[in-house]
C-alpha positions in Angstrom: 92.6 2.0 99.3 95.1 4.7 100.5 96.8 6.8 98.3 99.5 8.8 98.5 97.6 11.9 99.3 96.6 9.9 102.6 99.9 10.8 104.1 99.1 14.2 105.6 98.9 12.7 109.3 101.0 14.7 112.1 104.1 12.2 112.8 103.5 12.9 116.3 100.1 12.0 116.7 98.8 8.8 118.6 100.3 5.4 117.4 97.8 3.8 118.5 95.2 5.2 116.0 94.1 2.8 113.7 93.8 4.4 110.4 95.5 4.0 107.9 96.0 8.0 107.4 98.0 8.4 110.8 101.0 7.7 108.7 104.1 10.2 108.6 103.7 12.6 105.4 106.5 11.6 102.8 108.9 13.3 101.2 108.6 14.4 97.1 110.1 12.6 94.4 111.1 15.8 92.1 113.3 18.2 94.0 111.6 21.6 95.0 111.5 23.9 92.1 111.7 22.0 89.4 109.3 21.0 86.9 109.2 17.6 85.0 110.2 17.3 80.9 110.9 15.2 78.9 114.4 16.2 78.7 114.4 16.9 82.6 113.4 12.7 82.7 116.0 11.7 80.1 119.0 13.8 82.1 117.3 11.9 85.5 117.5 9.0 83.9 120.9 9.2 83.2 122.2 10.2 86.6 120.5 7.5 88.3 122.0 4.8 85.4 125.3 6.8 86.2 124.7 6.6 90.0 123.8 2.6 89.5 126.7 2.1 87.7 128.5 2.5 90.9 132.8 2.6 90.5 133.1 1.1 87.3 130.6 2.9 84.8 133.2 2.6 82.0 133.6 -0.9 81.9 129.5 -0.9 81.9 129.1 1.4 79.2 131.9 -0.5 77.0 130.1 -3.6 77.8 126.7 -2.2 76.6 128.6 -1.0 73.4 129.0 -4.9 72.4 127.8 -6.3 69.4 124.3 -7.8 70.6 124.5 -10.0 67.5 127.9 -11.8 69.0 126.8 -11.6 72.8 123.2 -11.6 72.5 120.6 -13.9 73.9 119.0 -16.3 72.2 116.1 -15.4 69.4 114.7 -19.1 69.7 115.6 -22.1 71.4 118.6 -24.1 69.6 119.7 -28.3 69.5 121.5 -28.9 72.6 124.8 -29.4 69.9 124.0 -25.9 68.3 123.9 -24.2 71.3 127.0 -25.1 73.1 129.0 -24.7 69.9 127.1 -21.4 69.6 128.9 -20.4 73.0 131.9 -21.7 72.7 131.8 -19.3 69.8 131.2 -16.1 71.8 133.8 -17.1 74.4 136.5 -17.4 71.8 135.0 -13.9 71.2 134.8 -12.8 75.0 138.7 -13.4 75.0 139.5 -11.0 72.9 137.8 -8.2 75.2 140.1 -7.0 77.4 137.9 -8.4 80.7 139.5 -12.0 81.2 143.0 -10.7 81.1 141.4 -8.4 84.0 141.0 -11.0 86.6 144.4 -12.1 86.7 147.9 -10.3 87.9 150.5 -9.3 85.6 153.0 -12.1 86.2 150.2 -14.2 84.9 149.8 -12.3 82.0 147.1 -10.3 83.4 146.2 -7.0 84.0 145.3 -7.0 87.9 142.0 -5.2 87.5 139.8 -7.5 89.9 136.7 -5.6 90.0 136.6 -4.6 86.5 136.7 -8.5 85.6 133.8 -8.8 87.8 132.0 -5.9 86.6 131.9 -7.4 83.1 131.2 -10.5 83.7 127.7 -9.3 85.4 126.9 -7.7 82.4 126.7 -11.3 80.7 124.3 -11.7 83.0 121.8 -9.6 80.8 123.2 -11.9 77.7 122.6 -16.1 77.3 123.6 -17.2 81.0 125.1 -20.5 79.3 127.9 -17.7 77.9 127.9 -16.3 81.5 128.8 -19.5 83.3 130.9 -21.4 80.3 133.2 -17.9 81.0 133.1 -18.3 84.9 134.2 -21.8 84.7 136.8 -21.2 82.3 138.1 -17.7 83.8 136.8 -17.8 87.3 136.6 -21.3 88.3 139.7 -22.7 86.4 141.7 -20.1 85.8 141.0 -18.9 89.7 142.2 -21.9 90.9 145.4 -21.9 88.9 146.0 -18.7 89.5 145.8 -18.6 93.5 146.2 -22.2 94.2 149.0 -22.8 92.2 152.6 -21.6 92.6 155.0 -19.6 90.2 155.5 -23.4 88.1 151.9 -22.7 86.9 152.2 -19.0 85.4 153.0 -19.9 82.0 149.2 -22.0 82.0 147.7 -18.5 82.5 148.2 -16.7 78.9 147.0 -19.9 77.1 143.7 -20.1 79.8 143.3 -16.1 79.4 143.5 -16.5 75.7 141.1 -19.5 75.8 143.7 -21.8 74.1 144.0 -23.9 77.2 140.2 -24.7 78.2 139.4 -26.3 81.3 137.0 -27.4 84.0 136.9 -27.3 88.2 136.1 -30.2 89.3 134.9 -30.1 92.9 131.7 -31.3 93.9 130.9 -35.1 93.8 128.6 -37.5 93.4 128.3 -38.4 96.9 129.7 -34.9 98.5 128.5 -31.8 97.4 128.5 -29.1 100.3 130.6 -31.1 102.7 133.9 -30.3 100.5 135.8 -31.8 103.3 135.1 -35.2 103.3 135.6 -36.1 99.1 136.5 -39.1 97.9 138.4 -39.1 95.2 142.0 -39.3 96.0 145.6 -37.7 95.1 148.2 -40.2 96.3 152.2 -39.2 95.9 154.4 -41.9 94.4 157.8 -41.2 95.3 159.4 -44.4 93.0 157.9 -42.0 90.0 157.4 -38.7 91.4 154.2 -38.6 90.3 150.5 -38.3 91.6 148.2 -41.0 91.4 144.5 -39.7 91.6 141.7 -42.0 91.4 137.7 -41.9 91.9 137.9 -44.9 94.4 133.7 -45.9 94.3 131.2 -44.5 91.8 130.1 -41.9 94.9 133.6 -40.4 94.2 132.6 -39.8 90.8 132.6 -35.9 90.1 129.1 -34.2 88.7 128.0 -31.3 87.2 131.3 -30.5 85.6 131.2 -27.8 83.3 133.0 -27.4 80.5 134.1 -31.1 80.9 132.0 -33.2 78.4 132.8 -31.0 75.7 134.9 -28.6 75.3 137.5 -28.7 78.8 140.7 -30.1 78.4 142.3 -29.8 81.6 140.5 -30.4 85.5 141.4 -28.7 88.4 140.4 -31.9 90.5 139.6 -31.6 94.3 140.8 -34.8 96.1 142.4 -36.2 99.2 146.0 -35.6 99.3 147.9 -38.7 100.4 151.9 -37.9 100.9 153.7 -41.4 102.5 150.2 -43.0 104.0 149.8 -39.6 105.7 146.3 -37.5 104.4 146.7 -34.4 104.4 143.6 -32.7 103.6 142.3 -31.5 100.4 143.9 -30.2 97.5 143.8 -29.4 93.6 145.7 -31.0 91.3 145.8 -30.5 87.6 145.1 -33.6 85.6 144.4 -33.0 81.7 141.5 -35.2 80.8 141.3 -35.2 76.9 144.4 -35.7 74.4 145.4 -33.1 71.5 142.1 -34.7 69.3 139.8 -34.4 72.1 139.6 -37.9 73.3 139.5 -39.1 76.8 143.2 -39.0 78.0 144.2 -43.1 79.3 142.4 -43.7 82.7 139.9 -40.4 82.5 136.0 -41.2 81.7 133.8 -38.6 80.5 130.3 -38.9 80.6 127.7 -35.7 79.7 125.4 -35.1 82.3 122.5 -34.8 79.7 119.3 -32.6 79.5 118.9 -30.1 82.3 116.0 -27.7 82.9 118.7 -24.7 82.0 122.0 -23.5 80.8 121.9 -25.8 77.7 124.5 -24.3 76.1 126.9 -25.4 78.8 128.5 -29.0 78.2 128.0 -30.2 81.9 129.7 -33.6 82.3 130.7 -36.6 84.6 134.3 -37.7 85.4 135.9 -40.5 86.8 140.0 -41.5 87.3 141.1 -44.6 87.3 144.4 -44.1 88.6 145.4 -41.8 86.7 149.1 -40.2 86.6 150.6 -36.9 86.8 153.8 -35.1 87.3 154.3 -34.1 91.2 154.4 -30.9 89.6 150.7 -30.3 88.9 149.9 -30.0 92.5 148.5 -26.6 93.3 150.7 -26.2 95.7 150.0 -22.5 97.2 149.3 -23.7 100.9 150.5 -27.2 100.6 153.0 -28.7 98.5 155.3 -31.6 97.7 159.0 -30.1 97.4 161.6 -32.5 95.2 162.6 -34.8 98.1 159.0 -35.7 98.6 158.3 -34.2 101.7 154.9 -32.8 102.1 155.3 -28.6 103.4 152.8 -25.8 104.3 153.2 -22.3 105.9 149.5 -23.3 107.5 149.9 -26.2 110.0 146.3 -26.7 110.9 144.5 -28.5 108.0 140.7 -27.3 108.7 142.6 -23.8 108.6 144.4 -24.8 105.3 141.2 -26.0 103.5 138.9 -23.3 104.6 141.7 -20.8 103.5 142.2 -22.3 99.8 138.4 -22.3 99.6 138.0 -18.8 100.7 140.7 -17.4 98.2 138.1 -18.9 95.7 135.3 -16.6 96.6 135.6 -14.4 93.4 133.1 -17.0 91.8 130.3 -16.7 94.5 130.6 -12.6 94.0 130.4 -13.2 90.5 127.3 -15.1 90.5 125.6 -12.9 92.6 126.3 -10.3 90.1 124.6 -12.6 87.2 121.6 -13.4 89.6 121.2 -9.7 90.2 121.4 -8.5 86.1 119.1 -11.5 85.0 116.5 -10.3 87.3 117.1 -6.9 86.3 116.3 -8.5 82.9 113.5 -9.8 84.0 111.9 -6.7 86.2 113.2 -4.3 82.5 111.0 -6.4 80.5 107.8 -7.1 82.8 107.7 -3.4 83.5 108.0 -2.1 79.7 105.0 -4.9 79.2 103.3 -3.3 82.1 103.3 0.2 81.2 101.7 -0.1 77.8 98.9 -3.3 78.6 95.5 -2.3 79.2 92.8 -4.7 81.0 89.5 -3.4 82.1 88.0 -0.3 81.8 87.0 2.0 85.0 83.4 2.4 85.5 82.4 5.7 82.9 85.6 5.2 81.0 86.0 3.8 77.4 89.9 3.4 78.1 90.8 0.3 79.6 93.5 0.7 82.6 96.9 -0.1 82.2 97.5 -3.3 84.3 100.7 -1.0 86.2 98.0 0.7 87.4 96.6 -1.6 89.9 97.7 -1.7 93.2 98.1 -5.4 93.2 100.5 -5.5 89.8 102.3 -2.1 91.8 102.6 -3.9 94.8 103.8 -7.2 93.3 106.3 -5.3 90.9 107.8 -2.3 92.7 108.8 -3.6 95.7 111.2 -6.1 93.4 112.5 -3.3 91.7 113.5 -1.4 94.7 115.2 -4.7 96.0 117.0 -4.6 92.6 118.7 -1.2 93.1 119.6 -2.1 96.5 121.4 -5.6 95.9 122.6 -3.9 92.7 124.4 -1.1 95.5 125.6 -4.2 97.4 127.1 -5.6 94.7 129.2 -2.6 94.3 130.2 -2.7 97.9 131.5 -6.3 97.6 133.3 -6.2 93.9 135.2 -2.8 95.6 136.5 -4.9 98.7 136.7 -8.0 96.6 139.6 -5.5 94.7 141.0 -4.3 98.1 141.7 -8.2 98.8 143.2 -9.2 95.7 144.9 -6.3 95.1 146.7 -6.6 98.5 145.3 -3.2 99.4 143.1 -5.4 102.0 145.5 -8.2 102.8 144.6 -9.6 106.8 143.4 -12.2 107.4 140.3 -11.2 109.0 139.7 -8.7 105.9 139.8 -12.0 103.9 137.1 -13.4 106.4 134.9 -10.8 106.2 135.2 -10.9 102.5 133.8 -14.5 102.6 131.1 -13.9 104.7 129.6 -11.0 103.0 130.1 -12.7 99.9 128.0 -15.9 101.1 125.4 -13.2 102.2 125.0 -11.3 99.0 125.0 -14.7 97.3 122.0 -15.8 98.8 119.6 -12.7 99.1 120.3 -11.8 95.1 119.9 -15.4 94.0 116.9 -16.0 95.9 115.5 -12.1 94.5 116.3 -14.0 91.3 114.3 -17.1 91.6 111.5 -15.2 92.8 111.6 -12.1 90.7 112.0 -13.9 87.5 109.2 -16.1 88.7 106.8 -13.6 89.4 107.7 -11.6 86.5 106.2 -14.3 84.1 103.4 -14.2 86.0 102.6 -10.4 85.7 103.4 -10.8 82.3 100.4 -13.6 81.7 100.7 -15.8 78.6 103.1 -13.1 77.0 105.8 -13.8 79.9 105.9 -18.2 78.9 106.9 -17.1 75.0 110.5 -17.8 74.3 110.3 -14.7 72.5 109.9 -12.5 75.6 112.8 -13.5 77.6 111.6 -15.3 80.5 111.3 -18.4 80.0 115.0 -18.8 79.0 116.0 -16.7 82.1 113.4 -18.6 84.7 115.2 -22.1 83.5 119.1 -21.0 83.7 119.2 -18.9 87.1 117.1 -21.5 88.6 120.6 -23.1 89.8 121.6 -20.2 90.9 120.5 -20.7 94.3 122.6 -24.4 95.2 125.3 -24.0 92.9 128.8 -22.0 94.1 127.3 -23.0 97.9 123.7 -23.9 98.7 121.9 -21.0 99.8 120.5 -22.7 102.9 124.6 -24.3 104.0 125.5 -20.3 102.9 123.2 -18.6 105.6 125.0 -21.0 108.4 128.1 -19.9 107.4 127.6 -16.6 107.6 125.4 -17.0 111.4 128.6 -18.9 112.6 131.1 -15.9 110.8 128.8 -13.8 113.5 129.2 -16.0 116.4 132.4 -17.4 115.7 133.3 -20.7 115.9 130.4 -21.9 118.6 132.6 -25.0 119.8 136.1 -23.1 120.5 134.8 -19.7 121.7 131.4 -20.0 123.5 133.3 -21.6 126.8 135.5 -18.4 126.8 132.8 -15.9 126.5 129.0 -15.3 128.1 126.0 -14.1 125.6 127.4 -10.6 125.7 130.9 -11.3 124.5 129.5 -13.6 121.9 127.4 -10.7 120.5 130.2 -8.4 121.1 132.6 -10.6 119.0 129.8 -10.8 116.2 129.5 -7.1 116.3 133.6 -6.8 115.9 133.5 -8.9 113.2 130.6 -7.0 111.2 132.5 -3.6 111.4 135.5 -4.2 109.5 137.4 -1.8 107.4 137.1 -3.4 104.4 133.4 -4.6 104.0 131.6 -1.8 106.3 133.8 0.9 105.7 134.2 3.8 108.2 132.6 7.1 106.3 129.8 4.5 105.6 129.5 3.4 109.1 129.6 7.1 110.5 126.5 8.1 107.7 124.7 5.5 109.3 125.0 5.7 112.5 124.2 9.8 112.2 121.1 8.7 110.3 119.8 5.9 113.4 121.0 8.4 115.9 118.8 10.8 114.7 115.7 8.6 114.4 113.2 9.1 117.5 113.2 6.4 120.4 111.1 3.4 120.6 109.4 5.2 123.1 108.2 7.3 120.6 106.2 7.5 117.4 107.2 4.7 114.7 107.6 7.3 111.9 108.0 5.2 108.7 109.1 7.4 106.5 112.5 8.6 108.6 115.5 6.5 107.4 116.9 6.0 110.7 113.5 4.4 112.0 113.6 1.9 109.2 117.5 0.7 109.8 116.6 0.9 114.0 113.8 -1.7 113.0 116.0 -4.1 110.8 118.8 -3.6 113.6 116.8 -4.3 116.6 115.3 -7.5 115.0 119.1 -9.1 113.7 120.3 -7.8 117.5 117.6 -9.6 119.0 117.8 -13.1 116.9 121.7 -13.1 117.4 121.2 -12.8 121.5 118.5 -15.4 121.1 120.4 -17.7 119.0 123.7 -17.2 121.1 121.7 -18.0 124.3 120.8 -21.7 122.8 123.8 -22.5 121.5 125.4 -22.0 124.8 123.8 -25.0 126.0 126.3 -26.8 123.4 128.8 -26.4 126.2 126.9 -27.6 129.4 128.6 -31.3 130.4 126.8 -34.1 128.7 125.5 -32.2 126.6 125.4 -33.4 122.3 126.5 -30.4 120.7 125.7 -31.1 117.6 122.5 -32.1 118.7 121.9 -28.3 120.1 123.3 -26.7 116.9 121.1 -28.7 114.8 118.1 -27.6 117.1 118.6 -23.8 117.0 119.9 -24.8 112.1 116.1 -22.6 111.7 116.8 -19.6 114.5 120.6 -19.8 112.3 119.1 -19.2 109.0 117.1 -16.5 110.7 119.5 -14.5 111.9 121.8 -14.3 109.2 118.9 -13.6 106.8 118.3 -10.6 109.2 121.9 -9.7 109.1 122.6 -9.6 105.6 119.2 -7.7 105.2 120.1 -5.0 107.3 123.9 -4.7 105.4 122.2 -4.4 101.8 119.5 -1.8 103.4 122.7 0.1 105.1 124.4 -0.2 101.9 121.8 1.6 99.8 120.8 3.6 102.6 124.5 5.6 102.6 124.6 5.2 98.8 121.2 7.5 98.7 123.6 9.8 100.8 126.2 9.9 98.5 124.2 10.5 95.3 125.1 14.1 93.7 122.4 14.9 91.4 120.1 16.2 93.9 116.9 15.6 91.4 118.5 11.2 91.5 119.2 11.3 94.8 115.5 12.6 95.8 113.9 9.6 93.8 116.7 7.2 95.4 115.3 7.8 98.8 112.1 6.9 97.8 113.0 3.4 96.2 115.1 3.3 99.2 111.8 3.7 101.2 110.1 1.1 99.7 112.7 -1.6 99.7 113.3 -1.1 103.3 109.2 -0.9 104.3 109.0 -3.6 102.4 111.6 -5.8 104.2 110.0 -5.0 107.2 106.5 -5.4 106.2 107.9 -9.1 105.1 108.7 -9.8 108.8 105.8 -8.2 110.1 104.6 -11.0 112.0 108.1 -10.9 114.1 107.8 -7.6 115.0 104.4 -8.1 116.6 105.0 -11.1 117.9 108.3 -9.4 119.8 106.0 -6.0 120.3 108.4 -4.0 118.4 105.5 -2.9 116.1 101.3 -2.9 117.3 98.6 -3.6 115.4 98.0 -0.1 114.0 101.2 0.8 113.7 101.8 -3.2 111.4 98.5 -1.6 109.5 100.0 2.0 109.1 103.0 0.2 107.3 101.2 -1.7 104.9 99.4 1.9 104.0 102.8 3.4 103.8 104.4 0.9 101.4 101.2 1.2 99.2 101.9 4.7 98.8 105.3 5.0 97.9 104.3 2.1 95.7 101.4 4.5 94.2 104.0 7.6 93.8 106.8 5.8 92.3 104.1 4.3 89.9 104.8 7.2 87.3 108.6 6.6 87.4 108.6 2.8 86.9 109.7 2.9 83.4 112.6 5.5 84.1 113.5 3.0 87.3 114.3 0.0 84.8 115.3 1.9 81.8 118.4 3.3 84.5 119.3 -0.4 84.6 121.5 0.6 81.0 120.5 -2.9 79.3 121.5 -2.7 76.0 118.4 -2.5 74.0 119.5 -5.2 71.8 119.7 -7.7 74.4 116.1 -7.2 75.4 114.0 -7.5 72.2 110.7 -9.2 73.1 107.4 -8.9 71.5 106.0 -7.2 74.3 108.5 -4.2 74.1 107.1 -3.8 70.3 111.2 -3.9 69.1 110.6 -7.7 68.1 
């Protein structure tokens, strides 16, 4: 095996050598001159969990200051009853932190501080995830779509849904229609006799699923239907329909069924619902972009419905940021506890030794561990980047519409590479951690079962990564007869470098770093930064030609464009995989740069090192099969990646301990604080 004393090769020597020692030397951990302590490792500690904390460390440390007896997880599993009463305990709780009243503007009753709202509501992602998404239904999903659906008639509902007095549901997805929002059933038909809206589940496929907080606790439904104003349909829109009386039965004409046992999130009371004609006031129309004035007449300032949905969906996007940021702290969870486990179990002793080794020791368990945790810092840096535009936006600080758009798409991006790193982490985190890691006691388990949803609920990962490949080609069916391959690209490229998501100092710290990286005529030196992003570039600019070329065939005459598009759906997935891959890397990359502790910012680079070798080392097989890498040069990076695996071995407690979990929230029996 290579170590990390193997690196002592001249960068400049031949690439074609095929040892694993013709590797470029890397850099050291510990600044020059300075000697490691104890108390030098606590202060490091602390300015990486500072660094981490990214732009709002105070709303993090107030968090961690929480009573983990009123927020905590679960010591044992609970009766489905005790444990949603349990959490609609600590959300009566929640409310009176000053975080719900955060996500809303002041008219509202609000405080307008977006991203601090956001901020604390991944922290609950360390806590019982039931508590995390009972509070994003009630504050981000309902209360969001009051708040910027609905018009100045709806402000007073804001202080009572803040305060948690007025507890509600979004109910959007259906039976039948899940992703393909578009095309619901159930219906929202004006009655001008009574000035009132009829809406009504018209076949059980209409019937809404998955609702949370509806067969419980919720007593109003922001219902998605098909707006119908004098036999015209006018797209879909959200009306408010309150589906339980004052003594919490079914109001006339709603039925409420509870979806039943589910492999997670127990505490969250998940229900059915179904209207049979049920009336409201004309008033309860969330009228933002489309509304119903008093003579009946349907009015919007957007005339072209597929623009209308697609912008009252996107102004919804604080939810799919938010459970990113859940995704991300659960598997932080996860990676805190396995690596706390790993550091003190020993299995097998070396040949000539009477200690056993600790299992962190070998490579495999490095290799299968590290690697997640530097993928943890940098979606954790991502994150940052998104809550900080997701402020600009709301704040009005970002307000075009093509700031909004970008918004979305990065949003969709980071949803889907941190709930996937979820899934996966968490899964092989319970593995590392043997029969310890399938106790209830040790945290897994519980977190394993709730974020496994993570990945298809707030958009499907898979319908997600379209989304954001036709955000970088644009709409394929209106623009690709106006522009060749290159314009395409050159559109996707104007509409990755916005202000808001990649913003400018960023941009110029990148670009310094690839500049300076040698040519691909030259030596593949792994350990300079600007080698790695050239690599995860080159491969997202050559899967965005590629896929821009097929789709062009969309436009030939007779051609069945949807046939084409659903030919190229895996080459889609590809290259926005690649895409919002190279973002997060970029992201973490110019965070590194930013870093002022020079002792944090010299172990950053390293985890930055690995996550970034070992995204590319992933896709190895592409970048031989496109010769952007040869055989010794694939076989010099899996040597690399071992050995920054095998020198930020020693620091693998400190990495996870700079995550700041409250030590309350991650008692386990393996940690010995049981």
């Amino acid at each position: 095996m290579s170590t990390a004393t193997d690196a002592t090769a001249d960068p400049t020597a031949d690439p074609t050598a095929d040892t694993p020692t013709q590797t470029p030397a890397v850099r050291p951990v510990q600044a020059a001159g300075k000697t490691p302590s104890a108390a030098a490792d606590a202060d490091l500690a602390t300015a990486l969990r500072r660094h981490l904390d990214g732009p709002f460390h105070e709303v993090r440390e107030h968090c961690r200051a929480l009573d983990a007896g009123t927020f905590g997880a679960l010591p044992e599993p609970l009766p489905v009853e005790e444990h949603q009463a349990r959490v609609t305990s600590q959300l009566a709780a929640l409310a009176e932190q000053p975080y719900a009243a955060a996500g809303f503007p002041a008219n509202q009753g609000g405080t307008a501080g977006y991203g601090e709202a956001v901020a604390a509501f991944e922290m609950l992602g360390h806590s019982d995830l039931s508590l995390f998404v009972k509070a994003g239904v009630q504050w981000g999903l309902f209360g969001g779509a009051v708040s910027l659906l609905g018009t100045s008639r709806h402000d007073d509902l804001l202080p009572r849904i803040i305060s948690g007095e007025l507890q509600g549901c979004f109910a959007m997805t259906e039976t039948g229609h899940g992703s393909d929002v578009q095309s619901l059933l159930t219906t929202a038909t004006f009655d001008a006799d009574t000035d009132e809206i009829v809406v009504h589940s018209p076949e059980p496929a209409a019937r809404k699923d998955y609702i949370g907080n509806a067969a419980k606790d919720g007593r109003m439904a922001a219902v998605f239907a098909q707006l119908v104003v004098d036999g015209e349909p006018r797209g879909v829109h959200c009306v408010l329909v309150p589906i339980r009386d004052e003594d919490g039965a079914p109001a006339p004409g709603v039925t409420i069924e509870d979806c039943g046992p589910k492999l997670g999130l127990a505490g969250v009371d998940n229900g059915r619902l179904l209207f049979d004609h049920v009336r409201v006031p004309r008033t309860n129309l969330l009228g933002r972009y489309g509304d119903i004035d008093e003579a009946g007449t349907y009015r919007s300032s957007i005339e072209n419905p597929s623009r209308r949905f697609f912008t009252m969906l996107g102004t919804l996007v604080r939810g799919r940021i938010s459970v990113a940021g859940g995704a991300g702290a659960a598997a932080r969870s996860a990676l805190a506890v396995t690596t706390t486990y790993a550091a003190g179990r020993r299995q097998f002793a070396a040949p000539g030794s009477a200690v056993e080794t600790t299992v962190l020791d070998y490579r495999t368990y490095q290799r299968r561990l590290l690697p997640r945790i530097a993928t943890a810092y940098a979606l954790q840096v991502a994150q940052h980047e998104l809550v900080r535009a997701m402020d600009d936006v709301l704040s009005g600080r970002a307000a075009s519409e093509q700031d909004q758009r970008q918004l979305e798409t990065r949003a969709a991006g980071i949803k889907v590479l941190t709930t996937r790193h979820a899934t996966d982490t968490i899964q092989e985190c319970r593995e590392l951690c043997g029969g310890a890691g399938y106790l209830w006691a040790n945290r897994l388990a519980a977190l394993k079962a709730d974020t496994d949803i993570f990945t298809t609920f707030e958009g499907d990962n898979t319908v997600l990564l379209q989304l954001v490949a036709k955000s970088l080609l644009a709409d394929y069916q209106a623009t690709f007869g106006d522009l060749d391959t290159a314009g395409i690209v050159r559109f996707g490229a104007r509409l990755v470098g916005g202000t808001v998501i990649e913003r400018s100092s960023a941009r110029g710290i990148i670009q310094r770093i690839v500049d300076a990286a040698p040519g691909r005529e030259e030596v593949v030196a792994f350990g300079i930064r600007g080698t790695q992003l050239r690599l995860l570039r080159e491969r997202e600019d050559h899967l965005i030609e590629g896929l821009a070329r097929r789709l062009r065939r969309a436009t030939a005459p007779g051609v069945d464009a949807f046939a084409v598009f659903n030919a190229t759906q895996d080459h889609l997935v590809e290259a926005a995989t690649a895409h919002v891959e190279r973002m997060v890397a970029e992201s973490f990359a110019a965070s590194v740069e930013s870093c002022t502790d020079e002792d944090a910012r010299a172990l950053l680079a390293r985890v930055c090192d690995l996550h970034v070798l070992s995204t590319i080392e992933r896709h190895k097989a592409w970048y031989l099969e496109h010769d952007r890498l040869s055989p010794a040069r694939a076989k010099a990076l899996t040597a690399v990646v071992n050995e920054v695996c095998a020198e930020l071995r020693p620091h693998a407690q400190m990495l996870v301990d700079a995550f700041g979990i409250p030590d309350g929230l991650l008692t386990t029996e393996m940690s010995g604080t049981a």
